[in-house]
C-alpha positions in Angstrom: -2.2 2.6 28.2 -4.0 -0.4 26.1 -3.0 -0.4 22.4 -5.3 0.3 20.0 -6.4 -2.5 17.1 -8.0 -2.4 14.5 -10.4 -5.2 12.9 -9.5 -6.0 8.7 -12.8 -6.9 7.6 -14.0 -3.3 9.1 -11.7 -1.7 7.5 -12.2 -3.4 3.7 -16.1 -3.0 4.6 -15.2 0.9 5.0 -13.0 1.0 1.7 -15.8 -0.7 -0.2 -18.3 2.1 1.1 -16.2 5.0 0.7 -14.7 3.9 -2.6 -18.1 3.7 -4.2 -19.1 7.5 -2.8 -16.0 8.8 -4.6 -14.7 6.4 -7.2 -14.9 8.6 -10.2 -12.0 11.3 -8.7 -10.3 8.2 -7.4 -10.5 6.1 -10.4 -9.5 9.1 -12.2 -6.1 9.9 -9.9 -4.9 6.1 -10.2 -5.0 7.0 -14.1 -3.2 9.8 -13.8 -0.9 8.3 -11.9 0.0 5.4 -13.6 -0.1 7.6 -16.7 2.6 9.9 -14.8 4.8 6.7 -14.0 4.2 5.2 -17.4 5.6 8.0 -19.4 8.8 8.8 -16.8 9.5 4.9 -17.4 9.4 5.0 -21.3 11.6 8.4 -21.3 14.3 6.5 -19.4 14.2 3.3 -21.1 14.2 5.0 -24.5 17.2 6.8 -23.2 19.1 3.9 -21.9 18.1 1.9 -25.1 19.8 4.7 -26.9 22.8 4.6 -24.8 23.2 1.0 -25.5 23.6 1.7 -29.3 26.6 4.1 -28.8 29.8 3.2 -28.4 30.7 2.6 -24.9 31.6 5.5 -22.6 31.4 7.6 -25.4 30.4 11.0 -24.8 26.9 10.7 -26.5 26.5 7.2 -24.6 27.7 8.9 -21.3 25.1 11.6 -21.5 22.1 9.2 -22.2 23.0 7.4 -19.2 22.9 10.5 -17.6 19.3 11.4 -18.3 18.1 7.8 -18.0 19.4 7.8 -14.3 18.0 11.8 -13.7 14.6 10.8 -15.2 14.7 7.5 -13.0 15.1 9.9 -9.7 12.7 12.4 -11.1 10.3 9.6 -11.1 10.3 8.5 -7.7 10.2 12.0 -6.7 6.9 12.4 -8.9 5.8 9.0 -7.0 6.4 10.4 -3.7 4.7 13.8 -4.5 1.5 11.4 -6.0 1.9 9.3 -2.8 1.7 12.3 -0.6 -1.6 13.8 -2.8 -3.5 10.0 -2.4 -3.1 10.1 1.2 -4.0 13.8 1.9 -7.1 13.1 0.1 -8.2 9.9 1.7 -7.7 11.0 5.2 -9.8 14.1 4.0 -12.5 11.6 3.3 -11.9 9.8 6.5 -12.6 13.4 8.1 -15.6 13.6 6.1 -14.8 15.8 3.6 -15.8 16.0 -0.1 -13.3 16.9 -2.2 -14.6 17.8 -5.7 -12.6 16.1 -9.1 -10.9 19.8 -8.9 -9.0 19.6 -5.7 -8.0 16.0 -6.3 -5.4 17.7 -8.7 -5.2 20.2 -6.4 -3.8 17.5 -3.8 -2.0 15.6 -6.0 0.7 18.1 -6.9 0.6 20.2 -3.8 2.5 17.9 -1.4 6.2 19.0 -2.5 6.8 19.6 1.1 6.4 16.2 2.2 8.5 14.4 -0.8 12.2 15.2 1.0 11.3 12.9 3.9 9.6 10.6 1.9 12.1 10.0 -0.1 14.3 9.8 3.1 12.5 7.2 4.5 12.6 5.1 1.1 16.4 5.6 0.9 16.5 4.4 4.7 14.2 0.9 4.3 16.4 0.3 1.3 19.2 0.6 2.9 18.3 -1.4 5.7 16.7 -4.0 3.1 20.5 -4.1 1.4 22.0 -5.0 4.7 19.9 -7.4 5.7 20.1 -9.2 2.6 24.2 -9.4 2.2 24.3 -12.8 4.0 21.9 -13.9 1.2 23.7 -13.1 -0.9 27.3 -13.7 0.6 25.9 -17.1 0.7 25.1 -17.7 -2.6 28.3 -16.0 -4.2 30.9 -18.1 -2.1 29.4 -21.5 -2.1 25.8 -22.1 -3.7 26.6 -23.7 -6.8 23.7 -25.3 -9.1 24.2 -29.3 -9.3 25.4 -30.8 -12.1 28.3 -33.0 -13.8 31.0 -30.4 -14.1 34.9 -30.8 -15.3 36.0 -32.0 -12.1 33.4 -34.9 -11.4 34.2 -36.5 -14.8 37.0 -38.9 -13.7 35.4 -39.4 -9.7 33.5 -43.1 -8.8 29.9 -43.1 -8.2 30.6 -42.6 -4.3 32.3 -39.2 -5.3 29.3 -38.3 -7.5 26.4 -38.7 -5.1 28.7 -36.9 -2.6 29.0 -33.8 -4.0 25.5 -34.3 -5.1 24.5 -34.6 -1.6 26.6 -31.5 -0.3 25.1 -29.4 -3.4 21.7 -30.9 -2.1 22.3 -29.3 1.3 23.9 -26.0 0.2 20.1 -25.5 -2.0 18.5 -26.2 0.8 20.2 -24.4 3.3 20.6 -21.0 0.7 16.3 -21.3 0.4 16.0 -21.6 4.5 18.2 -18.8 4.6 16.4 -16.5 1.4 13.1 -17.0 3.5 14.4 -15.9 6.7 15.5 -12.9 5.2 12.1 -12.3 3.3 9.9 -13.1 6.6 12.2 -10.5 8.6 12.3 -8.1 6.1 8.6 -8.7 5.7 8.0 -7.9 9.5 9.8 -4.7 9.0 7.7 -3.3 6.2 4.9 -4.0 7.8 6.1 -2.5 11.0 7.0 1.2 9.3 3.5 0.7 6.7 2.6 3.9 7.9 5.5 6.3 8.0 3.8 7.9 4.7 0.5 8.6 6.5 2.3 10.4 9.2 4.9 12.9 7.0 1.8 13.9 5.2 -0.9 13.8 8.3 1.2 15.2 11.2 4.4 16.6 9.1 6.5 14.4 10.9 10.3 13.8 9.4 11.7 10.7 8.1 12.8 9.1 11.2 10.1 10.8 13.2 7.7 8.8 10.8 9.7 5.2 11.0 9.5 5.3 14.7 6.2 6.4 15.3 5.0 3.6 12.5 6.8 1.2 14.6 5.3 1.8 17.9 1.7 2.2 16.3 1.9 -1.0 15.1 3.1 -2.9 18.5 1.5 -5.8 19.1 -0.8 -5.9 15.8 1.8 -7.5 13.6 -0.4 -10.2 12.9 -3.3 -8.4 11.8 -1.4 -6.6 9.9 -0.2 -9.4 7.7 -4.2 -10.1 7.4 -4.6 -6.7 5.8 -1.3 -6.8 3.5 -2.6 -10.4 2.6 -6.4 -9.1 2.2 -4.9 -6.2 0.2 -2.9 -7.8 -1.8 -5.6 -10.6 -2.7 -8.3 -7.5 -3.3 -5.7 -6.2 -5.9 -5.1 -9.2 -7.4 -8.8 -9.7 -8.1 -9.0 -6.5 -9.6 -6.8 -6.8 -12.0 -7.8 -10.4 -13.2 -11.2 -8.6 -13.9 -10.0 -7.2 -17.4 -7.3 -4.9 -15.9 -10.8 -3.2 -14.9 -11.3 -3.7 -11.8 -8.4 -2.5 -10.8 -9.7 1.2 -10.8 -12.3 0.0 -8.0 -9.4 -2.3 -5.8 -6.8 0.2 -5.6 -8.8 3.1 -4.5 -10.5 1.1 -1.7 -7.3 -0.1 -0.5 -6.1 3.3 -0.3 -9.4 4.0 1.7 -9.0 1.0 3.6 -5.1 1.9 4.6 -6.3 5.5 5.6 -8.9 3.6 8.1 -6.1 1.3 9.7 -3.9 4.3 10.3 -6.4 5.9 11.7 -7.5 3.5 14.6 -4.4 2.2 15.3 -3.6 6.6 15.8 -6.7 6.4 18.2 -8.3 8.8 16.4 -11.7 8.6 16.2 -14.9 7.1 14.2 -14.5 7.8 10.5 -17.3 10.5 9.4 
């Protein structure tokens, strides 16, 4: 069976449309989100600023910690369950729904079933992230060194100078060729399981379930894919270099433009 594609341009031309039918409840959820994220962040930074002005492992200090690190968790758990309402309601409007402002909230906070494997999934790429990048940093702990005159060096001849120069030279070089390896794989891997989200919340897959079936939509379109992350992530940069403005109009018709490449590449049907 062929595999199905999809064409970038299509998809941010569908975003664009779609985005300016309902950017108002859109507009509005990305507030509410970063609002949401905004005020988890401040609770646990003001709680591990107060920790910091205790005396060490003191009980006080101990406990601050404490909540900093719940409230950190109770954030990404609040992400996932915002995640999960975003990409209910944009494959509503792929189906040709019309959510009204009322059952975006709706949406938003009614997806607690889908945050365990969500949350699964996270813990699994960052797992796998970890591991791929211990030779990194192996690496760099055991012999990257930055180059300069150090202690030893002081009493050596010129030829022992530009020597150790020239191995410091190669260790650099070698440690960058090595840190962008590990980005480009790790790159081809996110891009590979983009869609695990979209499949917990669309056909209540689990974690795993999700990863796999991400994996084998995206066979063969790796490189378009890297168009659309690259399109993406240049459409969200312009938005935000429009007084932080824009921004309300780019990340809604990404999210648009996400639910459309999930979509054709699931070989389902013409969006309505």
């Amino acid at each position: 069976m062929a595999q199905n594609t999809f064409d970038t341009g299509e998809a941010i031309s569908y975003g664009w449309e779609k985005m300016k039918t309902h950017f108002w409840p859109l507009a509005l959820s990305f507030l509410v989100m970063m609002l949401v994220s905004g005020a988890f962040g401040l609770l646990a930074g003001s709680f591990e600023e107060g920790a910091k002005k205790l005396t060490e492992n003191s009980p006080a200090g101990m406990a601050l910690s404490t909540l900093a690190l719940l409230v950190r968790l109770g954030s990404y758990a609040i992400s996932a369950l915002i995640s999960a309402g975003l990409i209910n309601i944009t494959l509503k409007i792929y189906n040709g729904e019309k959510p009204e402002t009322a059952d975006y909230f709706k949406y938003l906070f009614n997806g607690w079933k889908w945050v365990p494997d969500m949350l699964l999934a996270m813990l699994i790429l960052f797992a796998g992230s970890v591991i791929l990048s211990l030779p990194f940093i192996a690496v760099g702990y055991a012999k990257f060194r930055p180059f300069y005159v150090n202690d030893h060096l002081q009493g050596y001849g010129a030829g022992a100078f530009l020597m150790e120069a020239s191995k410091q030279v190669l260790w650099f070089s070698g440690f960058l060729v090595l840190g962008l390896l590990i980005l480009s794989v790790l790159l081809y891997f996110m891009l590979r399981v983009y869609f695990y989200p979209y499949l917990i919340v669309d056909k209540n897959m689990t974690a795993v379930q999700a990863l796999k079936k991400s994996w084998e939509l995206t066979r063969g379109n790796f490189w378009k894919m890297n168009l659309f992350f690259l399109a993406s992530c240049g459409i969200m940069l312009a938005g935000s270099l429009v007084c932080c403005v824009g921004i309300f109009a780019a990340v809604p018709l990404v999210w648009l433009a996400t639910a459309f490449v999930y979509k054709k590449l699931a070989g389902e049907g013409l969006p309505c």
